[in-house]
N, C-alpha and C positions, 0 to 999 in steps of 0.2 A: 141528592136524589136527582134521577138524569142524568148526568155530565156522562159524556160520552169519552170514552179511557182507550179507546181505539180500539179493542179487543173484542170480535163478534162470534158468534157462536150460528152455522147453518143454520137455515130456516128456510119453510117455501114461503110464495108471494102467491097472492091471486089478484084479478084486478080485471077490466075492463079496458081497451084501447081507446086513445080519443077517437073522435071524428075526426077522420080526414077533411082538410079542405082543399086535396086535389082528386076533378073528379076523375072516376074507371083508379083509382089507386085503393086497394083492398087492405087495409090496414086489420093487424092481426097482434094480440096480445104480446110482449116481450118475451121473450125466453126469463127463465128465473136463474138469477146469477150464481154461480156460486161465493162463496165466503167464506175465505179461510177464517182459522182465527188470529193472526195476528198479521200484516202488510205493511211491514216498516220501510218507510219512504224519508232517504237519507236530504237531508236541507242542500239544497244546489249553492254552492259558490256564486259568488258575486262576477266575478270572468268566467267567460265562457270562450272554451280552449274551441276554435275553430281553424278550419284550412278554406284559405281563401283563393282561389283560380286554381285549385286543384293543386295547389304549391305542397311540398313537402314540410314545409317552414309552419308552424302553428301560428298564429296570431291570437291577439287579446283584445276581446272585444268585452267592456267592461257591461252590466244592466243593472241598473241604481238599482230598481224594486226587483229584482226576480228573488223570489224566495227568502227573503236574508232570517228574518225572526218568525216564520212561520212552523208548526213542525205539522208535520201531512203525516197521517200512518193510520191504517185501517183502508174502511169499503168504500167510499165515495159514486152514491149511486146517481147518474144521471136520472131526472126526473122527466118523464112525459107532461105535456100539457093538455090534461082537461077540459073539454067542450061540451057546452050546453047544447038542448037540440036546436036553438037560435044560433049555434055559430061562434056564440061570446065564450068566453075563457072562464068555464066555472073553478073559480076562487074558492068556493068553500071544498068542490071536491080534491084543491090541489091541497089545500092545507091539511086534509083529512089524509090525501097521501102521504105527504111530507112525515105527519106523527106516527103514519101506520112502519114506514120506512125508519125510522129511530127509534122506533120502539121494536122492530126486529134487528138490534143493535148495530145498525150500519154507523159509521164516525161522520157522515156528512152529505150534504145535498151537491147536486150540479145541477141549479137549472137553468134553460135557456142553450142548452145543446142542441145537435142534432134531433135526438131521441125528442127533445120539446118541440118539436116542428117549428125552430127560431125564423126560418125564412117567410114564415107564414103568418110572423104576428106584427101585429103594429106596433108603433113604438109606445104607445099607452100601457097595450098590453102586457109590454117586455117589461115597462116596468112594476107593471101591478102583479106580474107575475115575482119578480124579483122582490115584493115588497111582502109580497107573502110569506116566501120563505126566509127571508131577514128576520122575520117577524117570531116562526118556529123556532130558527138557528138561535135568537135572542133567546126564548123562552126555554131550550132544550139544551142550551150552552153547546151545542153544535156545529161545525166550521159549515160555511158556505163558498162554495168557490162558482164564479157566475161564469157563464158562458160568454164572452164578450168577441169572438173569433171571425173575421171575414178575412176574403182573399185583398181587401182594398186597407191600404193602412190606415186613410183617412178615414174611412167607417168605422174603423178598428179603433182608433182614437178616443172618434166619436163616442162610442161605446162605453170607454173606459173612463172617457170623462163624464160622464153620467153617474156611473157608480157613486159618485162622491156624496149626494144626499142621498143614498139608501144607507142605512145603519144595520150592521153587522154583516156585513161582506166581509170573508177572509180574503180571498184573494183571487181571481181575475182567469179564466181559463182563454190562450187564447193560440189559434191554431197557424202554423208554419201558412201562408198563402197557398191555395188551389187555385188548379185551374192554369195559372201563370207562370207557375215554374221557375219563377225566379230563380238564380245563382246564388252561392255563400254569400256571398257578399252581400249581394238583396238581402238576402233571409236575415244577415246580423243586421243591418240596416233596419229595415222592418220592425224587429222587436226592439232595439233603443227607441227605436220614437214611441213604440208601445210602454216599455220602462218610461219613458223621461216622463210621458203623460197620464200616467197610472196611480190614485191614487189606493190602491192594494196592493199588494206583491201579485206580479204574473206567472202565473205556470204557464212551462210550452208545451202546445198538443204537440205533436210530432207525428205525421200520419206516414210511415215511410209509403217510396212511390216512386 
């Protein structure tokens, strides 16, 4: 009872926006996703076939953790973060998300994305946020895949090395650098030091641009 089989069946959402805490920014409910019933998401290869200076030639650029024994298939909703009218990260209302969300058959949580207002929390929060939903994903045998993404590697790191004392993180979501544009080469660069320093498997956001 609960285990989540990847297989979700439509539903609507209803729900409340957080508080913004930037002000004149008028924050307005999510759209409600849709959800198919079934999203098989094929396990990524350990090389990752890249072209580097724009060469014709492919190169192999190996990532210890990116995906090897994870398997991803189904809805994977990023989650919002919840605020009290003080400002603070209401915790009970995100856990009450989190069940309301697996219990309308989605396969897994994301929080700490975008959609979490991640740039606006402190690092207590990120992780009491994160500790929360470990805590559901435990109880509901549902994957967690955390938001660990900035345009800076060494944050990006930072990040990923934190995961290591939360318990039940699947695995690591983390996004190509904005903002800086870096080249192939950067961008393979980038995510080996994110691989070498990971202790979950990495997903790449990929935001083309």
């Amino acid at each position: 009872e609960g285990r989540i089989d990847g297989s979700v069946e439509p539903t609507a959402a209803s729900g409340v926006a957080p508080r913004t805490r930037m002000a004149g920014v008028d924050t307005t409910a999510p759209p409600i996703p849709n959800m198919p019933e079934s999203t098989p998401v094929p396990t990524p290869k350990t090389a990752l076939r890249t072209i580097r200076h724009r060469s014709d030639i492919p190169s192999e650029a190996t990532l210890r953790l990116v995906a090897r024994d994870v398997q991803l298939r189904g809805v994977y909703v990023p989650l919002i973060t919840p605020f009290a009218a003080d400002g603070s990260v209401a915790l009970d209302a995100l856990d009450d998300l989190a069940h309301r969300y697996l219990d309308a058959g989605v396969a897994g949580l994301v929080p700490l994305g975008t959609t979490g207002e991640t740039p606006l929390l402190e690092p207590d929060e990120k992780r009491a946020v994160l500790e929360v939903c470990a805590r559901v994903g435990r109880e509901r045998q549902a994957q967690v895949i955390a938001g660990a993404g900035t345009n800076s590697t060494h944050s990006t790191v930072a990040a990923l090395e934190a995961l290591a004392g939360v318990d039940g993180i699947t695995a690591a979501l983390c996004v190509v650098p904005y903002y800086l544009k870096p080249n192939q080469a950067g961008i393979v660069a980038h995510f080996e030091a994110l691989a070498a320093a990971s202790p979950v498997p990495v997903v790449v956001y990929n935001i083309p641009s």
